[in-house]
Backbone bond lengths (Angstrom), bond angles and torsions (degrees), N, CA, C in turn:
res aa  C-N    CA-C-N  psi(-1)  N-CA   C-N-CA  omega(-1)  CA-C   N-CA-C  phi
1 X - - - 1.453 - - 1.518 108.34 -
2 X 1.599 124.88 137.60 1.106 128.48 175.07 1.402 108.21 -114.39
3 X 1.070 120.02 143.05 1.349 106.84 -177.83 1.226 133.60 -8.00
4 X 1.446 118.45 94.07 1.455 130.46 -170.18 1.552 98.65 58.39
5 X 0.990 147.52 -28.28 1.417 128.02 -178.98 1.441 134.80 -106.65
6 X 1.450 95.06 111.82 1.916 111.78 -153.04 1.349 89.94 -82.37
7 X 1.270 97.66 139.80 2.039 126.31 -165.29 1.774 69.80 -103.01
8 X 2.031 98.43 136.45 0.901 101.15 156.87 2.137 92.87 117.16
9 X 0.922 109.91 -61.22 1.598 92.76 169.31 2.174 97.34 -160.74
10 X 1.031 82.72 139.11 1.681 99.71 -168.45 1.601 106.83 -120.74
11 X 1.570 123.83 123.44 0.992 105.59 167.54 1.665 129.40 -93.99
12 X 1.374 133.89 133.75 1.418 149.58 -160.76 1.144 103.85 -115.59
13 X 1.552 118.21 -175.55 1.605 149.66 -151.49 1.709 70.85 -97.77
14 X 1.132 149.42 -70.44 1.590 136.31 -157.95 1.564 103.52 -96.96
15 X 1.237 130.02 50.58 1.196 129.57 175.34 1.696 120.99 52.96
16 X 1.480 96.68 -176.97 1.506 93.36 -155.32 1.658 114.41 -48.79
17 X 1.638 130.06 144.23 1.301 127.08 -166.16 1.996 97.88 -116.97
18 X 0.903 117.21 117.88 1.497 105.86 176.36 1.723 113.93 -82.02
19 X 1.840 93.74 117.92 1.905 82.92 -165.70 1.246 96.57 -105.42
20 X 1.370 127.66 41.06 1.790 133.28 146.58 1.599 89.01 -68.51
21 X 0.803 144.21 -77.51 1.328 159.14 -139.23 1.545 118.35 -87.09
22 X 1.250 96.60 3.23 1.574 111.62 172.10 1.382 112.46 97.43
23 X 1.243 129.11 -170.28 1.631 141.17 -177.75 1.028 107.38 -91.63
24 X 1.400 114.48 -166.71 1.800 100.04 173.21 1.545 117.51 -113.07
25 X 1.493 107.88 10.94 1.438 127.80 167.78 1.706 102.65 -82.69
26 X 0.941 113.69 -13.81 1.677 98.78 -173.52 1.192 130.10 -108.33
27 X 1.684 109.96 123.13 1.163 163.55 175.25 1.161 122.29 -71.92
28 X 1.603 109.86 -166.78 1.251 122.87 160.40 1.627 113.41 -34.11
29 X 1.637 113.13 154.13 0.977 99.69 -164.83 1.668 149.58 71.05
30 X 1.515 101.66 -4.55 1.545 130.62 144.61 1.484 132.04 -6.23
31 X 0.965 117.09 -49.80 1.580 154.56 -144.53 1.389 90.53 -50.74
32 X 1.355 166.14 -36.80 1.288 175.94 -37.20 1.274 111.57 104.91
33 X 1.470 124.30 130.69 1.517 107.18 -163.57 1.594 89.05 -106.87
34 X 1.299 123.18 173.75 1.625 124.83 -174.43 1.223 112.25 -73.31
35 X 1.844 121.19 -23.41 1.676 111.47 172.89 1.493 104.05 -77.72
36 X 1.143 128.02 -28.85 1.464 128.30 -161.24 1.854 99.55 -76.94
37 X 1.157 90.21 -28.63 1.688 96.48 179.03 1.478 125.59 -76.08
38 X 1.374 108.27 -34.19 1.622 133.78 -174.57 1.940 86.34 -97.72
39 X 0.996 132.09 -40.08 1.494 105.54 165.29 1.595 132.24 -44.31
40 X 1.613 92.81 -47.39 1.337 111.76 -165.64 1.949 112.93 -86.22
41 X 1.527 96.70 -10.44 1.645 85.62 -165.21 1.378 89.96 -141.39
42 X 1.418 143.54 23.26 1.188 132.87 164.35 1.429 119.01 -74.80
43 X 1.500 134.21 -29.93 1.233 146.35 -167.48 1.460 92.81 -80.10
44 X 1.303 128.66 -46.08 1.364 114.07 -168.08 1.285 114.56 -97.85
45 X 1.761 124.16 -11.13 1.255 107.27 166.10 1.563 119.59 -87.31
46 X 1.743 109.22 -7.42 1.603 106.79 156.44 1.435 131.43 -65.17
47 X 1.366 103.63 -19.69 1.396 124.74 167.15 1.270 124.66 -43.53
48 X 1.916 81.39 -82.56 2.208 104.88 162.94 1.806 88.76 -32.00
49 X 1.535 128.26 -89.90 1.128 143.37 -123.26 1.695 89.23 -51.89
50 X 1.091 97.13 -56.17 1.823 100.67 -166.01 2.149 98.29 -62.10
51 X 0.671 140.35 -34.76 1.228 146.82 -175.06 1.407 95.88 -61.65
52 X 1.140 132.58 -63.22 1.653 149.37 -178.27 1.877 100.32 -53.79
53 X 1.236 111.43 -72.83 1.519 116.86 -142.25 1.679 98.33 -115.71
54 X 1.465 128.72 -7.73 1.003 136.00 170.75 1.467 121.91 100.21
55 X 1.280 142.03 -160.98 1.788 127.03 179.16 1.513 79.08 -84.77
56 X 1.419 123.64 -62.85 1.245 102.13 -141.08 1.787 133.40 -79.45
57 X 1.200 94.71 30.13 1.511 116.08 -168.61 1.690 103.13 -131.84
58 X 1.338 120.92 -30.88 1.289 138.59 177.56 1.257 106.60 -50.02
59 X 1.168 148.95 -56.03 1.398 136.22 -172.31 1.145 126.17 -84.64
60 X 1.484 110.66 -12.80 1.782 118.45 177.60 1.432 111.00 -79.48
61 X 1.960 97.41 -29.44 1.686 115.44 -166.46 1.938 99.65 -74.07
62 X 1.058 104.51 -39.01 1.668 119.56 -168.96 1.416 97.95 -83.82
63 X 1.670 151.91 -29.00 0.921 126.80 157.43 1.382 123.26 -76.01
64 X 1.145 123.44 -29.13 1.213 140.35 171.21 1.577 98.12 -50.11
65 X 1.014 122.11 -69.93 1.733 126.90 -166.78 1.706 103.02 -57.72
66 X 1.599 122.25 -65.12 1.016 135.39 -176.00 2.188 114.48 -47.29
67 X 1.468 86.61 -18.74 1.753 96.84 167.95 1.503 107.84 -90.16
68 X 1.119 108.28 -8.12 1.484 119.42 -167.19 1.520 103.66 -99.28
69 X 1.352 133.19 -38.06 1.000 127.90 -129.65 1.991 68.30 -122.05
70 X 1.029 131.70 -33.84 1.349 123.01 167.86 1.562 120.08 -56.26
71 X 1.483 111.84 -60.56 1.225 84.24 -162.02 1.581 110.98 -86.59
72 X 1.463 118.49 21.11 1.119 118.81 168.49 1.732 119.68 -101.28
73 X 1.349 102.00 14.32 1.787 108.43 -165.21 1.417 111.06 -60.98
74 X 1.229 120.20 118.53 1.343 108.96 170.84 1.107 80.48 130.12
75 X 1.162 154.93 -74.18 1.330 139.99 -154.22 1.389 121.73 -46.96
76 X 1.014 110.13 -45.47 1.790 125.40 -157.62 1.489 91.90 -68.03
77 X 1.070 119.12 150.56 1.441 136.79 -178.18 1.603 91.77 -56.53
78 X 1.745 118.81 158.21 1.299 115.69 -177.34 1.882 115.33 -84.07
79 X 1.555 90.68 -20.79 1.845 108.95 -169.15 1.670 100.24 -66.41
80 X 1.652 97.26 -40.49 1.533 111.11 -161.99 0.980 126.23 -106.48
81 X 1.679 117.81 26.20 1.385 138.40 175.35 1.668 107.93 -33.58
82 X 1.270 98.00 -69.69 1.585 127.61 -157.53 2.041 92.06 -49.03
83 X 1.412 88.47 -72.48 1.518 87.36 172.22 1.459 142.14 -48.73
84 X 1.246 105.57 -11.64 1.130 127.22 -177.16 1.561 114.36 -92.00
85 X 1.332 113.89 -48.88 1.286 112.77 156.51 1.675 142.01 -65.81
86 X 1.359 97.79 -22.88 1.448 99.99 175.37 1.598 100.25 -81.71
87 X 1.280 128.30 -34.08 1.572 126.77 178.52 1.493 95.18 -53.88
88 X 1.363 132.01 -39.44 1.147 118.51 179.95 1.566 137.10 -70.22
89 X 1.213 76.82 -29.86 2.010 100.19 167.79 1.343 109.03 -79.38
90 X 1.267 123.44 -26.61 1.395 118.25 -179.04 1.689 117.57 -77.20
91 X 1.555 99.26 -46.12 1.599 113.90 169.86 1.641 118.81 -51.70
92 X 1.327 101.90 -33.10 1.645 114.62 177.80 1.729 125.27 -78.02
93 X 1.845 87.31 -21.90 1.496 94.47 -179.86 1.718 105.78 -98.14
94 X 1.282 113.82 -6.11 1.363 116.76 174.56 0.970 89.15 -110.04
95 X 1.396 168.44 70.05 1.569 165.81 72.30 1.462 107.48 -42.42
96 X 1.492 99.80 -78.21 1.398 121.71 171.31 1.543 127.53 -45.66
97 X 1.068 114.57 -25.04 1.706 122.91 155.68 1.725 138.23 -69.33
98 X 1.349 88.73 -14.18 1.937 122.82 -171.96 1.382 68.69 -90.62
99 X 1.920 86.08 127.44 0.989 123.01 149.91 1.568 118.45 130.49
100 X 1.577 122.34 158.04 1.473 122.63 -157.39 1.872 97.88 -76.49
101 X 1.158 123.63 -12.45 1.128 104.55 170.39 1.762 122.37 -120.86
102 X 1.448 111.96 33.94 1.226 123.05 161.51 1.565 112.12 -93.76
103 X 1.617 113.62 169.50 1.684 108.32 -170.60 1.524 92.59 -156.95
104 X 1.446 111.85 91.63 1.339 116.52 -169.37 1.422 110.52 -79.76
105 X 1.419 107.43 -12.36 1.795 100.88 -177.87 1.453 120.52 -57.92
106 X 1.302 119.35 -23.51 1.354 102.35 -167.79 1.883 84.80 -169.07
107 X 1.929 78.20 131.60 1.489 94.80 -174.09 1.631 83.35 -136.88
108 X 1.057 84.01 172.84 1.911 133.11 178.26 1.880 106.17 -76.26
109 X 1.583 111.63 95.72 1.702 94.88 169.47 1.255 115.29 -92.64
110 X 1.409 122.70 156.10 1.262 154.13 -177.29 2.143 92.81 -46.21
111 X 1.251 100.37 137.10 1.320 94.63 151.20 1.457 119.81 -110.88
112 X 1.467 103.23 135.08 1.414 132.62 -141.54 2.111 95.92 -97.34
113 X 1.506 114.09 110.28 1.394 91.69 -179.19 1.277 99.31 -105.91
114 X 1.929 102.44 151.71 1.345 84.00 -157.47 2.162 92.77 -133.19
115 X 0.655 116.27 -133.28 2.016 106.75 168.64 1.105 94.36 -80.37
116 X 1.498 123.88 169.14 1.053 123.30 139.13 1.623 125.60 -78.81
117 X 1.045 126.73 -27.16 1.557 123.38 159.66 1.442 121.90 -55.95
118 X 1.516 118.97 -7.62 1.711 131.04 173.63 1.911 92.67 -93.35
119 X 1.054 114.45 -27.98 1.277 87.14 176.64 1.177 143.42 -100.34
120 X 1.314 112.76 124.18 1.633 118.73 -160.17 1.568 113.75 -137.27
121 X 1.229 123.44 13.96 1.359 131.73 -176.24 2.043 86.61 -107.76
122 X 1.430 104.17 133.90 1.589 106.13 178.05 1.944 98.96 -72.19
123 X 1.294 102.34 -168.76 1.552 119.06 -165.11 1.435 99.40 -67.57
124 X 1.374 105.50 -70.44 1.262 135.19 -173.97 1.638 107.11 -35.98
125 X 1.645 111.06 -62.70 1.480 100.40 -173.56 1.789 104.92 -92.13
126 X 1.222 123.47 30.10 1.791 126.24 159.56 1.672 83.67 -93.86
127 X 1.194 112.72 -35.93 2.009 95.56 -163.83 1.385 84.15 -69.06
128 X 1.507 114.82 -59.44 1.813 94.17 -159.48 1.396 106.52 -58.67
129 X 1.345 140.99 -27.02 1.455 119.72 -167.00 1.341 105.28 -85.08
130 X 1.650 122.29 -11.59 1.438 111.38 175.63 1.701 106.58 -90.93
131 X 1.084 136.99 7.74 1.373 132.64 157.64 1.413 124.56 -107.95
132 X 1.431 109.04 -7.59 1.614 118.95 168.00 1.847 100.42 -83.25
133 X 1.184 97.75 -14.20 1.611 81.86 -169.72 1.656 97.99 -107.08
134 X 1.493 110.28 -30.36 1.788 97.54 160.84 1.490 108.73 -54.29
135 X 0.915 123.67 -34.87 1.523 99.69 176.29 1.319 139.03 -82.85
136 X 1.496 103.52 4.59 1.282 110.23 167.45 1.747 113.11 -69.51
137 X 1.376 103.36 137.71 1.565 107.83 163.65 1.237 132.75 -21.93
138 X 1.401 148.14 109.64 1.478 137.10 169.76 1.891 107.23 -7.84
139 X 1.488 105.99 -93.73 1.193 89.15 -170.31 1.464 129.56 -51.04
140 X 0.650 136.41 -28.38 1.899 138.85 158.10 1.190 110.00 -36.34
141 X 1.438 124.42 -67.94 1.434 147.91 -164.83 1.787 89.40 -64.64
142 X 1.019 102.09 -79.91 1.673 98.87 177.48 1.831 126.33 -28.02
143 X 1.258 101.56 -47.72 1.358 109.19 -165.90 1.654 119.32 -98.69
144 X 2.411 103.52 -12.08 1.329 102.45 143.00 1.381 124.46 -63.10
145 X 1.542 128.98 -37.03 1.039 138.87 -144.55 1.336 91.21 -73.49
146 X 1.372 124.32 -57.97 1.429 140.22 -146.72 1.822 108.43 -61.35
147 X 1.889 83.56 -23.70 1.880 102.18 -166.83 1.603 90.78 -79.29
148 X 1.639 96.81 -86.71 1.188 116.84 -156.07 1.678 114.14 -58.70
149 X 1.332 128.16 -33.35 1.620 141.09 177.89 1.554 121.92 -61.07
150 X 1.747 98.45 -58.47 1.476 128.17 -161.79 1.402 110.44 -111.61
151 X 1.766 108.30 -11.71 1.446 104.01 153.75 1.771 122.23 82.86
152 X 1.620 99.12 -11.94 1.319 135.34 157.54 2.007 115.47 -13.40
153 X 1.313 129.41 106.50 1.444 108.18 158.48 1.510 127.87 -74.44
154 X 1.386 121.87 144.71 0.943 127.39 -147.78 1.673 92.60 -60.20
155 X 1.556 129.78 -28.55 1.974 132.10 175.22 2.093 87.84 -47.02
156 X 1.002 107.28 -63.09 1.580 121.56 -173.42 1.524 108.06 -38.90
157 X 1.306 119.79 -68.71 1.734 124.02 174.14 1.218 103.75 -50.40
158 X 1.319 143.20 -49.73 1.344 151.01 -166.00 1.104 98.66 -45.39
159 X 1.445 115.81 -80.48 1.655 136.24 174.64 1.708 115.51 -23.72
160 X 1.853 88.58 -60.64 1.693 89.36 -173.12 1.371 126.76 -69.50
161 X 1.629 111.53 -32.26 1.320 130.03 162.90 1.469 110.68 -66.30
162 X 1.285 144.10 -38.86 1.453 157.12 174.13 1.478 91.57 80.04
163 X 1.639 124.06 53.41 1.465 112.46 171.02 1.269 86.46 -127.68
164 X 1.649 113.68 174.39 1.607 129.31 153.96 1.128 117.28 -11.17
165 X 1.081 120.91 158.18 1.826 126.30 145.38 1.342 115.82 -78.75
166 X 1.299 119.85 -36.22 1.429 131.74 167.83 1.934 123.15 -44.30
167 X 1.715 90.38 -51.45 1.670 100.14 166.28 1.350 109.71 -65.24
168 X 1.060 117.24 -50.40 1.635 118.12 -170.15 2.040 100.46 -61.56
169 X 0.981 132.80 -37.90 1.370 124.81 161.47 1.652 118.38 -82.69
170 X 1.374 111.42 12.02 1.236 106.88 172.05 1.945 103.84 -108.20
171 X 1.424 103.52 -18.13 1.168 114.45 -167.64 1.744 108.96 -78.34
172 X 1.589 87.36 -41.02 1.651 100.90 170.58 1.249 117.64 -61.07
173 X 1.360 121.25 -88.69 1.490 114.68 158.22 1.686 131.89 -10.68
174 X 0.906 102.01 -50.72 1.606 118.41 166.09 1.696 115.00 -46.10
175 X 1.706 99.62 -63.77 1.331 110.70 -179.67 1.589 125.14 -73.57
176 X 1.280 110.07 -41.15 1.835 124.51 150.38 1.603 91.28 -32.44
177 X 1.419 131.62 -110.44 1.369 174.16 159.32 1.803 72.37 34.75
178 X 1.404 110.81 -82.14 1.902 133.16 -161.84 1.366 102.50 -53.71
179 X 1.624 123.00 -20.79 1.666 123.92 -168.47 1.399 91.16 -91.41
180 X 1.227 112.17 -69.31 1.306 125.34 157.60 1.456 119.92 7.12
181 X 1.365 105.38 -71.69 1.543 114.29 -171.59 1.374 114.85 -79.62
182 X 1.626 124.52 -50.35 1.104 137.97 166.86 1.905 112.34 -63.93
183 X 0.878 128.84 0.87 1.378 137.31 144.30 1.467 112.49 -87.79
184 X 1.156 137.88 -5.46 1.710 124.77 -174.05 1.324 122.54 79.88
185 X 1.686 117.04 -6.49 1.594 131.95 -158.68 1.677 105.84 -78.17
């Protein structure tokens, strides 16, 4: 269940819809059914979402998208699923940020669990690198995240961001460069 909405049968304008079995847009391109998909990629596009738009915008943005990304299943090319959905989470978390009393500069990131044999940075300097990097600019912050988090090639950020490839390595560099300094490195 995702916020209020139980995976598995949904009721609609034509009665109950079974969304094991997809939406009622889906077509060609099938190959993955929409629960098997929202099993596998909901944790990390709440992730992205909160990284982008902050916690407290993150769950309205991710149900919002995840209604989105249903009743449109099937459409999206089958190669370019992945991309296709995070553009959607992203559009939802920049919806949800519009407005005179949102403050996109500086949000709250996700804490990221990771092995314990990956971890080797002490407490102290994960806090400082998670508040040196809230303070990086939206787009910076966004387009490290997308690299370094989600593992993203820079063709991939391009797409999801809909900028250059050029910005997206200017954005990186940029955002390295500011961690960089404000770390002492």
């Amino acid at each position: 269940m995702y916020q209020g909405v139980e995976l598995g049968r949904e009721q609609g304008a034509q009665g109950d819809v079974d969304v094991a079995a997809g939406s009622p847009a889906e077509g060609a391109g099938g190959a993955v059914s929409f629960e098997e998909f929202y099993r596998t990629r909901a944790g990390g596009l709440q992730r992205y979402a909160r990284a982008v738009a902050g916690p407290e915008l993150a769950d309205d943005a991710c149900q919002e998208a995840w209604l989105r990304i249903w009743r449109s299943w099937g459409t999206a090319d089958g190669d370019r699923v992945d991309a296709w959905a995070r553009q959607i989470v992203r559009n939802c978390c920049i919806s949800g940020r519009r407005g005179p009393e949102r403050n996109a500069s500086i949000v709250e990131l996700p804490v990221l669990e990771a092995d314990p044999e990956d971890v080797i940075v002490s407490r102290a300097e994960a806090e400082l690198l998670a508040r040196c990097i809230q303070r990086l600019p939206a787009p910076l912050r966004e387009t490290l995240w997308l690299r370094e988090v989600m593992g993203q090639s820079y063709a991939e950020i391009a797409t999801t961001l809909q900028i250059p490839i050029g910005t997206v390595m200017s954005r990186l560099h940029s955002a390295r460069r500011k961690l960089a300094r404000r770390l002492g490195r």
